[in-house]
Predicted model as a PDB file, atoms N, CA, C, CB and O in Angstrom, pLDDT in the B-factor column:
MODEL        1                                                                  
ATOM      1  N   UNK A   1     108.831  85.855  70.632  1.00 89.00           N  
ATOM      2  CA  UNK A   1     108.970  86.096  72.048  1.00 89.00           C  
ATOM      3  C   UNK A   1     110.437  86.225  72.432  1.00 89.00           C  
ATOM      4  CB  UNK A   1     108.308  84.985  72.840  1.00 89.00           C  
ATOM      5  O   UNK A   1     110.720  86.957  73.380  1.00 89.00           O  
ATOM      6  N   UNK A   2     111.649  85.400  71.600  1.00 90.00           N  
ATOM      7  CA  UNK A   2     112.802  85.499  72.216  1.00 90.00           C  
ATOM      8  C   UNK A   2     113.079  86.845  71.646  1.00 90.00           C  
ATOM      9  CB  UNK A   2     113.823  84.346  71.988  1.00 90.00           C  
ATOM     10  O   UNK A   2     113.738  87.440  72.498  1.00 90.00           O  
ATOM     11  N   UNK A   3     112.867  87.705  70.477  1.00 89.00           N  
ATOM     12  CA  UNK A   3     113.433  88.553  70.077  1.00 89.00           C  
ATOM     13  C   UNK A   3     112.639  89.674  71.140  1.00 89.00           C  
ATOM     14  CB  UNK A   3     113.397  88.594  68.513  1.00 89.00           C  
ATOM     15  O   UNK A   3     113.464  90.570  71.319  1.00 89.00           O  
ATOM     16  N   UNK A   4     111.402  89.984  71.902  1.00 90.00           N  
ATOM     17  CA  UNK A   4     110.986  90.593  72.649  1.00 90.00           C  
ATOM     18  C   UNK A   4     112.017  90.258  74.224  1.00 90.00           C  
ATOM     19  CB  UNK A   4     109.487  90.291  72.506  1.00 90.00           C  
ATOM     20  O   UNK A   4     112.167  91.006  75.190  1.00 90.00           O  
ATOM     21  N   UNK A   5     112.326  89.512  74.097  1.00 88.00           N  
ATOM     22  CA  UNK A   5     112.884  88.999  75.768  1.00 88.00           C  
ATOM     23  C   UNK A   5     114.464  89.733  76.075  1.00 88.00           C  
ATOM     24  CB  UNK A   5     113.153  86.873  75.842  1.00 88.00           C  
ATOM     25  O   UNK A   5     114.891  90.481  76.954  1.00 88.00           O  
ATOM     26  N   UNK A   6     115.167  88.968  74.634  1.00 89.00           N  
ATOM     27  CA  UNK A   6     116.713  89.739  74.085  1.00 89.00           C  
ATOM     28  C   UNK A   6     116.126  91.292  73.667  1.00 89.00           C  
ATOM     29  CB  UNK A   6     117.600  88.772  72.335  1.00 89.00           C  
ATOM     30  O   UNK A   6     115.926  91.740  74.796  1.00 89.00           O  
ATOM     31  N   UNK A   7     115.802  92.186  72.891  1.00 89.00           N  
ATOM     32  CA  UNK A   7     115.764  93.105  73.002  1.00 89.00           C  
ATOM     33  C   UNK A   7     115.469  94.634  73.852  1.00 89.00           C  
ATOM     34  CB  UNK A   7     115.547  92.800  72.481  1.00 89.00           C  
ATOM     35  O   UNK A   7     116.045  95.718  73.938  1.00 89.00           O  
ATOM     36  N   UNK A   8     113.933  93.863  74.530  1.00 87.00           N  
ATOM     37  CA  UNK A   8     113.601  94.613  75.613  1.00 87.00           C  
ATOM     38  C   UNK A   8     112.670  94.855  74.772  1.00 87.00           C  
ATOM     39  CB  UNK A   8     114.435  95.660  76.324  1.00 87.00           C  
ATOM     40  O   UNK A   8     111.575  94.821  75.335  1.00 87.00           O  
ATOM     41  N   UNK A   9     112.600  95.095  73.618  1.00 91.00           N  
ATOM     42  CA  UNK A   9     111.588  96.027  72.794  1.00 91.00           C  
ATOM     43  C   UNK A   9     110.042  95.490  73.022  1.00 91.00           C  
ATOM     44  CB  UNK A   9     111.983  95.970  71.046  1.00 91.00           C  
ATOM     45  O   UNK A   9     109.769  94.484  73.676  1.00 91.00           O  
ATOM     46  N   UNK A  10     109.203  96.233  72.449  1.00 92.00           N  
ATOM     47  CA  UNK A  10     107.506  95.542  72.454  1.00 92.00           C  
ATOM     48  C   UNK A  10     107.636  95.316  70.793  1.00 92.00           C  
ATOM     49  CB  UNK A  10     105.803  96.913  73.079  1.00 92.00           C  
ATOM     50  O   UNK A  10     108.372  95.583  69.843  1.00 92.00           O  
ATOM     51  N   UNK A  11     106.369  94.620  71.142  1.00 93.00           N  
ATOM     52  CA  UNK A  11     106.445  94.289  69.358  1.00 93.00           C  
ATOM     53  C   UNK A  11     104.734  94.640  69.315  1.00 93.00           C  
ATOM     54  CB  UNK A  11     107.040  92.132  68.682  1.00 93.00           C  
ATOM     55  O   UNK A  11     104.483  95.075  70.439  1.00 93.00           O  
ATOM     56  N   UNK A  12     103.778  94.632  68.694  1.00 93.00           N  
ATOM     57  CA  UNK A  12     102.465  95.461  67.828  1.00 93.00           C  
ATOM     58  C   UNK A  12     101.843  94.413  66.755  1.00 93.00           C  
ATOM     59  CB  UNK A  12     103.103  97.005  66.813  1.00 93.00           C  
ATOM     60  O   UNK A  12     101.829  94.417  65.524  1.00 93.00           O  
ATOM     61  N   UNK A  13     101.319  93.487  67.755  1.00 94.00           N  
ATOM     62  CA  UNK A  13     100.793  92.193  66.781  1.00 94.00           C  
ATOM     63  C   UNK A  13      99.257  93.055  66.127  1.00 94.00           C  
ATOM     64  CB  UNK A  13     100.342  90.320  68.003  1.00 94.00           C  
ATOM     65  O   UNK A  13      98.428  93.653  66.813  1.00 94.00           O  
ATOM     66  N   UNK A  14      99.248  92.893  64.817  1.00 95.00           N  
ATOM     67  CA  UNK A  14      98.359  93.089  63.777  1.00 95.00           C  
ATOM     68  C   UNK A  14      97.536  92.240  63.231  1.00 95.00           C  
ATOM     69  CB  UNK A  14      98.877  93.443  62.947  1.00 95.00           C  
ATOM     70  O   UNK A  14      98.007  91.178  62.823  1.00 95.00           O  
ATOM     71  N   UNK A  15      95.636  92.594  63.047  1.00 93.00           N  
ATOM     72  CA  UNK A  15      95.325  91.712  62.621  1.00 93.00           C  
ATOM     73  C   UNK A  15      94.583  92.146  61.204  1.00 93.00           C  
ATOM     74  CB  UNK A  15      94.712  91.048  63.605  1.00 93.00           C  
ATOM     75  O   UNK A  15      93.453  92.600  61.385  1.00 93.00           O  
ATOM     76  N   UNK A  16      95.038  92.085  59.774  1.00 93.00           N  
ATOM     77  CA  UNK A  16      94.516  93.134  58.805  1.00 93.00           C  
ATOM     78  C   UNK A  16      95.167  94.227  58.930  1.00 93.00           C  
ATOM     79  CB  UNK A  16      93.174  93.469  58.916  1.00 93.00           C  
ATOM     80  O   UNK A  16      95.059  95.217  58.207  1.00 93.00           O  
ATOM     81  N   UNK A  17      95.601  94.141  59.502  1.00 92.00           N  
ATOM     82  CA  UNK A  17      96.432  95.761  59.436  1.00 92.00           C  
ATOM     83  C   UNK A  17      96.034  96.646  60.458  1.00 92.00           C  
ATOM     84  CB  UNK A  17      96.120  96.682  58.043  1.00 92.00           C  
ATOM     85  O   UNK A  17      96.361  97.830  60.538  1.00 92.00           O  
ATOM     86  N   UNK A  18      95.289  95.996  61.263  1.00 93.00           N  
ATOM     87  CA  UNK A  18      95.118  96.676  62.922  1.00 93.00           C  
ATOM     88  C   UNK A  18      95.622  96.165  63.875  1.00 93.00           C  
ATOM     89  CB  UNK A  18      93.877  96.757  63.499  1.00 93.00           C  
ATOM     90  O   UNK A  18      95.643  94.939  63.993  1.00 93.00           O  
ATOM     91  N   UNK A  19      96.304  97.237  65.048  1.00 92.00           N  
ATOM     92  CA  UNK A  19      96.445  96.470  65.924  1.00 92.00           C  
ATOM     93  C   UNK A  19      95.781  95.725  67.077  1.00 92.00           C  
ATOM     94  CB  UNK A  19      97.019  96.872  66.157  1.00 92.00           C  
ATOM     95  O   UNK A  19      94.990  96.393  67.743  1.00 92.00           O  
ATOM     96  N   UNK A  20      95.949  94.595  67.384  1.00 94.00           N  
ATOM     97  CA  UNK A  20      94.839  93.957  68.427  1.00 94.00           C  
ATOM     98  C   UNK A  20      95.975  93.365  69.631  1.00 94.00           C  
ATOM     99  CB  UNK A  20      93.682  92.445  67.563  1.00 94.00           C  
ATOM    100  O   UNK A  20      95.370  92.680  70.456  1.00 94.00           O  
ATOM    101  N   UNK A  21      97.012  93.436  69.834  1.00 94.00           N  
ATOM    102  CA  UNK A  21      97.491  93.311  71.098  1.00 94.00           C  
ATOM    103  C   UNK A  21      99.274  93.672  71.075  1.00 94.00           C  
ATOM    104  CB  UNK A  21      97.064  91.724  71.599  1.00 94.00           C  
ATOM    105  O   UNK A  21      99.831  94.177  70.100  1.00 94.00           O  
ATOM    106  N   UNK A  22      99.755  93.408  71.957  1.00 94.00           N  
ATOM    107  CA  UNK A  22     101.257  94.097  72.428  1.00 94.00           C  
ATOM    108  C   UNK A  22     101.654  92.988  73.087  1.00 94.00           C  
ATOM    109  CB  UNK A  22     101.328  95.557  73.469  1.00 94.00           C  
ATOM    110  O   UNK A  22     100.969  92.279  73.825  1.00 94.00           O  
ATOM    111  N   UNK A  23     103.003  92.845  72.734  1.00 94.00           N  
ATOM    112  CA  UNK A  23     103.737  91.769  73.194  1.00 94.00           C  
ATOM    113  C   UNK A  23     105.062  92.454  73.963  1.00 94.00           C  
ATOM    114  CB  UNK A  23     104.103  90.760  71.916  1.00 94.00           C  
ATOM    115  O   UNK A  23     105.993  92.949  73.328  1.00 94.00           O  
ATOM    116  N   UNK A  24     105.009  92.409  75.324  1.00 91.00           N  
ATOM    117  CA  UNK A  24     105.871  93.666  76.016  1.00 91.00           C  
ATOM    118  C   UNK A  24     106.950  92.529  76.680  1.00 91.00           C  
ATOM    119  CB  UNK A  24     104.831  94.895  77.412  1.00 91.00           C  
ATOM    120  O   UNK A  24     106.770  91.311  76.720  1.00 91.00           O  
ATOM    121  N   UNK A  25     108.267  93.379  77.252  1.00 89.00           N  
ATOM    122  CA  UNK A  25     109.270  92.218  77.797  1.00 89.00           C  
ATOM    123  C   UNK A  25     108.847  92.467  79.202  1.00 89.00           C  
ATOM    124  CB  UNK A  25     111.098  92.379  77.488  1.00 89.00           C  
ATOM    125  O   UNK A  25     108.606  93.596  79.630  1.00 89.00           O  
ATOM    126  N   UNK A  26     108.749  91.186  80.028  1.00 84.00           N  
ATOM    127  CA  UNK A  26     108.467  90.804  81.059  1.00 84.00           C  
ATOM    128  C   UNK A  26     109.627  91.382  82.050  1.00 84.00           C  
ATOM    129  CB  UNK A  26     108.247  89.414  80.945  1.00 84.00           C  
ATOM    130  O   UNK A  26     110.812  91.117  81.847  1.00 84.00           O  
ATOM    131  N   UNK A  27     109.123  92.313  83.301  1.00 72.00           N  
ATOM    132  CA  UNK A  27     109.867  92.855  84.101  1.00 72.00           C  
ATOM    133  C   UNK A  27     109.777  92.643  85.340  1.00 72.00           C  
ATOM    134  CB  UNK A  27     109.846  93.857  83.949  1.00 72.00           C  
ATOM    135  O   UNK A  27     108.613  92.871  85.670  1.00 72.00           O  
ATOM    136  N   UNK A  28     110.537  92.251  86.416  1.00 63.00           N  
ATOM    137  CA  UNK A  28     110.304  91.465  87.389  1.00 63.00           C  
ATOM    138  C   UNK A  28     110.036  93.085  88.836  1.00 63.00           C  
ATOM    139  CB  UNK A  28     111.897  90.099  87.502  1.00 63.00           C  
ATOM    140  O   UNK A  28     109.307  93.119  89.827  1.00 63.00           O  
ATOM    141  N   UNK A  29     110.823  93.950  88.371  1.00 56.00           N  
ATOM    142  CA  UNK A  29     110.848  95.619  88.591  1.00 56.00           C  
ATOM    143  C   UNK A  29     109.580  95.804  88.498  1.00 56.00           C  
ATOM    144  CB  UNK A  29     111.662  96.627  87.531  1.00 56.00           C  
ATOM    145  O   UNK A  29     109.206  95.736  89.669  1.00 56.00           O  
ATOM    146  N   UNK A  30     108.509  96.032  87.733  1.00 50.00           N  
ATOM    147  CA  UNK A  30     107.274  96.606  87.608  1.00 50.00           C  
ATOM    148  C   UNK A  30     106.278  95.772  88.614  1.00 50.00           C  
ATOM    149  CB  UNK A  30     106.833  96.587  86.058  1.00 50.00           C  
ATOM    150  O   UNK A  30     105.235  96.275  89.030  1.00 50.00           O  
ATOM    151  N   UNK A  31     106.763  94.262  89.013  1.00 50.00           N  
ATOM    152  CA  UNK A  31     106.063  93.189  89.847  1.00 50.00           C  
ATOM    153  C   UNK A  31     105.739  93.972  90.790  1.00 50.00           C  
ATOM    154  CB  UNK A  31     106.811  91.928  90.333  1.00 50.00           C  
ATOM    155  O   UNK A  31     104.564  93.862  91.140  1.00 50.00           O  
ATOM    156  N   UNK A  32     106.504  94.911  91.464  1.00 51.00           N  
ATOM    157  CA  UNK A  32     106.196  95.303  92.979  1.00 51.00           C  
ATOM    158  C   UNK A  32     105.816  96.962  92.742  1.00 51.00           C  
ATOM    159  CB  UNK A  32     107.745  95.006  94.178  1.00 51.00           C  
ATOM    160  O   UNK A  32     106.581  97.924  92.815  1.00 51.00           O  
ATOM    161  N   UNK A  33     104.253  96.934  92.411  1.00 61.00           N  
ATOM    162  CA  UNK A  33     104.230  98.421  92.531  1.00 61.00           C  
ATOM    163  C   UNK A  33     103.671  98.902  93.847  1.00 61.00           C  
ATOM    164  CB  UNK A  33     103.412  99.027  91.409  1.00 61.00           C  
ATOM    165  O   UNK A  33     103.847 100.002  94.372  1.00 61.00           O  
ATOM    166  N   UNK A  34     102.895  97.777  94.326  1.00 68.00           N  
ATOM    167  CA  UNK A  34     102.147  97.915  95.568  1.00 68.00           C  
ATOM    168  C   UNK A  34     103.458  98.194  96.704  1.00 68.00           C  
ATOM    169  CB  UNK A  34     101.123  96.400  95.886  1.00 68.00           C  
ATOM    170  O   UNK A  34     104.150  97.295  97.181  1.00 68.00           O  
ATOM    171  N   UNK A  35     103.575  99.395  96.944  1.00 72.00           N  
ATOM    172  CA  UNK A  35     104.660  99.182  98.287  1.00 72.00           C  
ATOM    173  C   UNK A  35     105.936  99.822  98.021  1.00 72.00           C  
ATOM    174  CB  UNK A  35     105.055  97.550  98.631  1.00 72.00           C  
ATOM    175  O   UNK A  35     106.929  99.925  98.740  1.00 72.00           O  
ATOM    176  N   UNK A  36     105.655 100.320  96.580  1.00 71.00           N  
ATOM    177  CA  UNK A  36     107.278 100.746  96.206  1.00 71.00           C  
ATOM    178  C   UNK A  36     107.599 102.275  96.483  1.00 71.00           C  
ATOM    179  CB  UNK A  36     107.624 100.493  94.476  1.00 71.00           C  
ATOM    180  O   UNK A  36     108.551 102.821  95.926  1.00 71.00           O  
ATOM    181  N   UNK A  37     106.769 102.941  97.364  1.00 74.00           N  
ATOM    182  CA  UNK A  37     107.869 103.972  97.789  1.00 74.00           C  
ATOM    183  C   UNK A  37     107.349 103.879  99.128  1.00 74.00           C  
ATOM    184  CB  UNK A  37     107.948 105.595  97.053  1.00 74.00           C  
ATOM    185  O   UNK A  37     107.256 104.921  99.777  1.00 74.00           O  
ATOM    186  N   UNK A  38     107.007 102.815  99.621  1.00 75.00           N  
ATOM    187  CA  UNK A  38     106.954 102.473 101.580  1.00 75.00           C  
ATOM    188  C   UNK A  38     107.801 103.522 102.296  1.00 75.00           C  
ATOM    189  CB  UNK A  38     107.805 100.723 102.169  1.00 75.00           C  
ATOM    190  O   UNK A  38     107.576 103.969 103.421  1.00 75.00           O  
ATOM    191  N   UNK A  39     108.848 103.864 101.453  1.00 79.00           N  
ATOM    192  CA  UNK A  39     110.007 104.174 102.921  1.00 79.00           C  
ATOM    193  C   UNK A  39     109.438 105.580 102.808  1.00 79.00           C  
ATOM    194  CB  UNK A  39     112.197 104.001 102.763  1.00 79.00           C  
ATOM    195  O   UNK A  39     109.476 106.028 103.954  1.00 79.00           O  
ATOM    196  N   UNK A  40     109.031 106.313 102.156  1.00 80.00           N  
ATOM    197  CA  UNK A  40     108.704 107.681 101.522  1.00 80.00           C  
ATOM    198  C   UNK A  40     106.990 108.265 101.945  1.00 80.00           C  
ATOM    199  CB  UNK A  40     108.891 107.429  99.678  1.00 80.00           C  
ATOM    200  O   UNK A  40     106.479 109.323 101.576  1.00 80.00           O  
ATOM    201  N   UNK A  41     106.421 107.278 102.747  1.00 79.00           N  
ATOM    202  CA  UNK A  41     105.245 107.837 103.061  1.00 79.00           C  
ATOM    203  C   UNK A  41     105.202 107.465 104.446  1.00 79.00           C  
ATOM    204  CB  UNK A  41     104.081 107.414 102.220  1.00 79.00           C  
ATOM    205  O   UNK A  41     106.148 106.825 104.906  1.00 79.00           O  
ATOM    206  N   UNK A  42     104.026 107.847 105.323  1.00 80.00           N  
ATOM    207  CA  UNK A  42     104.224 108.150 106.946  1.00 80.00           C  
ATOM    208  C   UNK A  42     102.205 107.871 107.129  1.00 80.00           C  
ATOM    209  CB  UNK A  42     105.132 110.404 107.444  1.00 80.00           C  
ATOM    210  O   UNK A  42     101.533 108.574 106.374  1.00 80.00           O  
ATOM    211  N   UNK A  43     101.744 107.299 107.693  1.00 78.00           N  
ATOM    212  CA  UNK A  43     100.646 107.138 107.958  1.00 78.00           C  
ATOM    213  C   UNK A  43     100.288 107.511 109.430  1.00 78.00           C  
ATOM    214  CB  UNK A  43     100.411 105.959 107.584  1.00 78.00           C  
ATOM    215  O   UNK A  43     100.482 106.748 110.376  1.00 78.00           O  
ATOM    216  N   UNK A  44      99.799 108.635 109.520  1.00 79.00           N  
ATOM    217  CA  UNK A  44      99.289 109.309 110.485  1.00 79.00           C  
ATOM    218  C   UNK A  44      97.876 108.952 110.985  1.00 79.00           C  
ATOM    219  CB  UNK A  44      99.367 110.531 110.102  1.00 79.00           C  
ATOM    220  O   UNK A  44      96.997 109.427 110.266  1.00 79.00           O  
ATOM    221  N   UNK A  45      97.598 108.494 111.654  1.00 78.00           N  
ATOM    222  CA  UNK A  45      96.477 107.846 112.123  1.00 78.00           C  
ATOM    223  C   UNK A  45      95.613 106.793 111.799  1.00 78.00           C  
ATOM    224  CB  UNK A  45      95.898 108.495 112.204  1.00 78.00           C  
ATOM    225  O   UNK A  45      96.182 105.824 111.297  1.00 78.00           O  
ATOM    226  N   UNK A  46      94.413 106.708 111.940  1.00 79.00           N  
ATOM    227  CA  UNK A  46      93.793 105.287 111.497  1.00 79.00           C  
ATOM    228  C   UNK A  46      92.736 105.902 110.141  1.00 79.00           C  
ATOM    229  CB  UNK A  46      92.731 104.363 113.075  1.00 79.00           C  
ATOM    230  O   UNK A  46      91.824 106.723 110.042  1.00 79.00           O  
ATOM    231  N   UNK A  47      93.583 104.831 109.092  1.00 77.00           N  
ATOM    232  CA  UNK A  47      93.348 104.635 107.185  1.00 77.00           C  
ATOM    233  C   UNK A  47      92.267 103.986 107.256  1.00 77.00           C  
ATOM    234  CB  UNK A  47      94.529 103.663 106.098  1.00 77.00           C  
ATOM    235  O   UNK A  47      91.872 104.211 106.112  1.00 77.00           O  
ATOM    236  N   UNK A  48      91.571 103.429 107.654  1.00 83.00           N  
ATOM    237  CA  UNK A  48      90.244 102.379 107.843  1.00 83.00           C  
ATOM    238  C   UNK A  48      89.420 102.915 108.026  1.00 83.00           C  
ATOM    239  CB  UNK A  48      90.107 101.442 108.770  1.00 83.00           C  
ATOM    240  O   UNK A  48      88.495 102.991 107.218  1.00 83.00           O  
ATOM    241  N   UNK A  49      89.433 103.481 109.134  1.00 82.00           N  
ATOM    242  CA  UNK A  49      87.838 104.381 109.837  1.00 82.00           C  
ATOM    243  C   UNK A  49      87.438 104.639 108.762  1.00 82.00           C  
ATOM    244  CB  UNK A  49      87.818 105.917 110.848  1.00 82.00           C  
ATOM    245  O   UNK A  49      88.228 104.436 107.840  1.00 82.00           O  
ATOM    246  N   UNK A  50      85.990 105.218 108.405  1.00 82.00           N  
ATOM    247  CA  UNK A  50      85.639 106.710 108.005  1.00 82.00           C  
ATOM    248  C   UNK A  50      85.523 107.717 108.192  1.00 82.00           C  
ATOM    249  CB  UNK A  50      85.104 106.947 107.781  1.00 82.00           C  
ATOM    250  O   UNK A  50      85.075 107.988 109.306  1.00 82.00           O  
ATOM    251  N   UNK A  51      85.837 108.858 107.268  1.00 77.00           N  
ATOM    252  CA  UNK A  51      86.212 110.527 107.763  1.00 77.00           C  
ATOM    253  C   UNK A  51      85.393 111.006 108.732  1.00 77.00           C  
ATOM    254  CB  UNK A  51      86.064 111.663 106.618  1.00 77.00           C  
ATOM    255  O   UNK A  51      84.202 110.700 108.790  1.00 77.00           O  
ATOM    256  N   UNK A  52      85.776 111.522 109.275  1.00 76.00           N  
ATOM    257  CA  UNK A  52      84.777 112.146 110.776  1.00 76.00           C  
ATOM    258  C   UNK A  52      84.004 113.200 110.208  1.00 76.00           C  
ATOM    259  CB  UNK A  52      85.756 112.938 112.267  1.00 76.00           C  
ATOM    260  O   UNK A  52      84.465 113.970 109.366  1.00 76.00           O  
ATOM    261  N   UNK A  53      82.781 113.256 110.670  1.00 78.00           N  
ATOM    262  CA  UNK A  53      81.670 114.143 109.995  1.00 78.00           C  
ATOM    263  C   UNK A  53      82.125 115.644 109.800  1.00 78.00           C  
ATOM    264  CB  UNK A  53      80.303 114.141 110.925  1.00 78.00           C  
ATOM    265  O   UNK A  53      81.920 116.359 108.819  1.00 78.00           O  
ATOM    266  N   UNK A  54      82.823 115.960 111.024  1.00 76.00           N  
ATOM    267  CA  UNK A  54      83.293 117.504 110.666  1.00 76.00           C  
ATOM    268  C   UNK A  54      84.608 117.716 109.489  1.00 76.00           C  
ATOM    269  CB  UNK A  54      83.863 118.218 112.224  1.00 76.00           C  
ATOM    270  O   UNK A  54      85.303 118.731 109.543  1.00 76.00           O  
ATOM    271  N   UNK A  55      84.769 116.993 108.783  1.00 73.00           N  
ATOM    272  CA  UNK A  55      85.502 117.300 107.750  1.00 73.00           C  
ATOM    273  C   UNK A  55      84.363 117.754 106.546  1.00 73.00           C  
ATOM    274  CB  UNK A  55      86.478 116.029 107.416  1.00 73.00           C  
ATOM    275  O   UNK A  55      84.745 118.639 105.782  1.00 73.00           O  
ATOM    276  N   UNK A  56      83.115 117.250 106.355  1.00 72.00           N  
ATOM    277  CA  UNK A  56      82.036 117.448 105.573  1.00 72.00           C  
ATOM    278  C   UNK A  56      81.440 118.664 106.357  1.00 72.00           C  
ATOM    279  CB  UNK A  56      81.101 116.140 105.402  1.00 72.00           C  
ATOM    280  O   UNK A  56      80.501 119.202 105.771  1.00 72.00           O  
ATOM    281  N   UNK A  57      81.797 119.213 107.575  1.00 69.00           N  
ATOM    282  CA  UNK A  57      80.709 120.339 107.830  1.00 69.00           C  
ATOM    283  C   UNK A  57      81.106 121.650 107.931  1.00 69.00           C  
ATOM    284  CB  UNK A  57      80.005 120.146 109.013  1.00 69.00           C  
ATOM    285  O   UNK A  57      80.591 122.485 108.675  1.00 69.00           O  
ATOM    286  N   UNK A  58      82.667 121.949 106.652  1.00 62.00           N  
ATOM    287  CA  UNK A  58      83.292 123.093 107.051  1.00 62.00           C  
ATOM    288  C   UNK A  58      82.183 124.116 105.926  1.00 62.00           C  
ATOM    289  CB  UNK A  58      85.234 123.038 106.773  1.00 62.00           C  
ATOM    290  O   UNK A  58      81.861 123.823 104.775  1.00 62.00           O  
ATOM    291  N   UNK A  59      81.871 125.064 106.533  1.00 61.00           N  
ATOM    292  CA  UNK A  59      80.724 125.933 105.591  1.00 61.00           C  
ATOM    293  C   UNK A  59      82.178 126.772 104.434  1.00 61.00           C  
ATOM    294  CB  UNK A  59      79.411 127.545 106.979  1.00 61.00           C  
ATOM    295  O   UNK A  59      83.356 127.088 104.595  1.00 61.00           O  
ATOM    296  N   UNK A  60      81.499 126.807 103.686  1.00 59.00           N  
ATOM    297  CA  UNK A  60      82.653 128.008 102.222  1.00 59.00           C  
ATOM    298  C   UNK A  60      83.615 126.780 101.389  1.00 59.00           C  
ATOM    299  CB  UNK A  60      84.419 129.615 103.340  1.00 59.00           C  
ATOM    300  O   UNK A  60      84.160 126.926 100.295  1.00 59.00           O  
ATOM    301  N   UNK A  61      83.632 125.689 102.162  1.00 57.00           N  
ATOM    302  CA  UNK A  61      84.946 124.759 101.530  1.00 57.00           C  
ATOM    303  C   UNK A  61      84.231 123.986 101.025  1.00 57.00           C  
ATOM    304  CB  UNK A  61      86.091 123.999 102.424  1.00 57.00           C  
ATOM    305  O   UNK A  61      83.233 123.517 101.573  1.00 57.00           O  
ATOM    306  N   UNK A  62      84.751 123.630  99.505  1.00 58.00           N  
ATOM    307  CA  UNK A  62      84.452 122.338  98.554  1.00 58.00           C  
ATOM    308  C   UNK A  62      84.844 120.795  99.326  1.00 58.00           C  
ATOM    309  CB  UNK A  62      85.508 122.519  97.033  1.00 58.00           C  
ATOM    310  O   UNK A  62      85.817 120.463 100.004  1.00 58.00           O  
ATOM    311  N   UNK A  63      83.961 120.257  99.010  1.00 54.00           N  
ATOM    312  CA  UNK A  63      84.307 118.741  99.402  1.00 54.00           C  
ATOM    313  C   UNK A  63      85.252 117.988  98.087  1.00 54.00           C  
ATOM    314  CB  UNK A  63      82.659 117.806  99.653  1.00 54.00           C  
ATOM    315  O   UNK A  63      85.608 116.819  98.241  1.00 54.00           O  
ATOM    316  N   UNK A  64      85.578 118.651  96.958  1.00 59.00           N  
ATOM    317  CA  UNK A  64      85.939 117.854  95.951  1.00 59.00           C  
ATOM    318  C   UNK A  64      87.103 117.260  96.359  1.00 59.00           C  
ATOM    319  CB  UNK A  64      86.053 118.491  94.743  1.00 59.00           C  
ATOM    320  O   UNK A  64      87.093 116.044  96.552  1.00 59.00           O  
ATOM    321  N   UNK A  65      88.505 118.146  96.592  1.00 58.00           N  
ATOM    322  CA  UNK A  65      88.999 117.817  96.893  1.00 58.00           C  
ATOM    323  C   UNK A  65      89.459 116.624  98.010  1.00 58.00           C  
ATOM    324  CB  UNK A  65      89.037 118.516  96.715  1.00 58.00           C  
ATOM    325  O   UNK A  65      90.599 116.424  98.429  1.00 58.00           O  
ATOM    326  N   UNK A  66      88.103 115.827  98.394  1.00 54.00           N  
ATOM    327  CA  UNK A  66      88.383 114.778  99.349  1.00 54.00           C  
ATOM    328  C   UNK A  66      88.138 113.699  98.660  1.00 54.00           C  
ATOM    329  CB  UNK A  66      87.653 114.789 100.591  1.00 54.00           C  
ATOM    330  O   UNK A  66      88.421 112.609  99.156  1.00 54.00           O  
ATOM    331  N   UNK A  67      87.619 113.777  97.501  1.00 52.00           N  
ATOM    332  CA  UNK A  67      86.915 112.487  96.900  1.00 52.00           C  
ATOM    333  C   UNK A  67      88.320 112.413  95.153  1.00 52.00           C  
ATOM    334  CB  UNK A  67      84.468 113.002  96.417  1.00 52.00           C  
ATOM    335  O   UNK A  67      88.205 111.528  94.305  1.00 52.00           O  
TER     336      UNK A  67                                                      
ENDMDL                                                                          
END                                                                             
């Protein structure tokens, strides 16, 4: 673990000669992904509701793109 902590590197724990888990260096940076480009997005109306029916009732247009 100290040589993962000092290096940065991951290390590839083996069991038989397979791997069965990863030993990665702990980053306090990756902690906050929830929220990390806040300043960079803009929320235009209300995120909660559900979509108003006429978004499902345009005739010729795929719904995929909503889901």
């Amino acid at each position: 673990m100290d040589e993962v902590a000092d290096s940065g590197r991951q290390v590839v724990i083996t069991k038989h000669g397979h791997p069965v888990s990863r030993l990665v260096p702990y980053c306090r940076k990756s902690k906050l992904v929830f929220g990390r480009n806040r300043e960079n997005i803009e929320i235009i109306g209300d995120i909660v509701s559900p979509m108003p029916a006429e978004w499902f009732d345009k005739p010729g247009e795929s719904d995929e793109y909503l889901f």
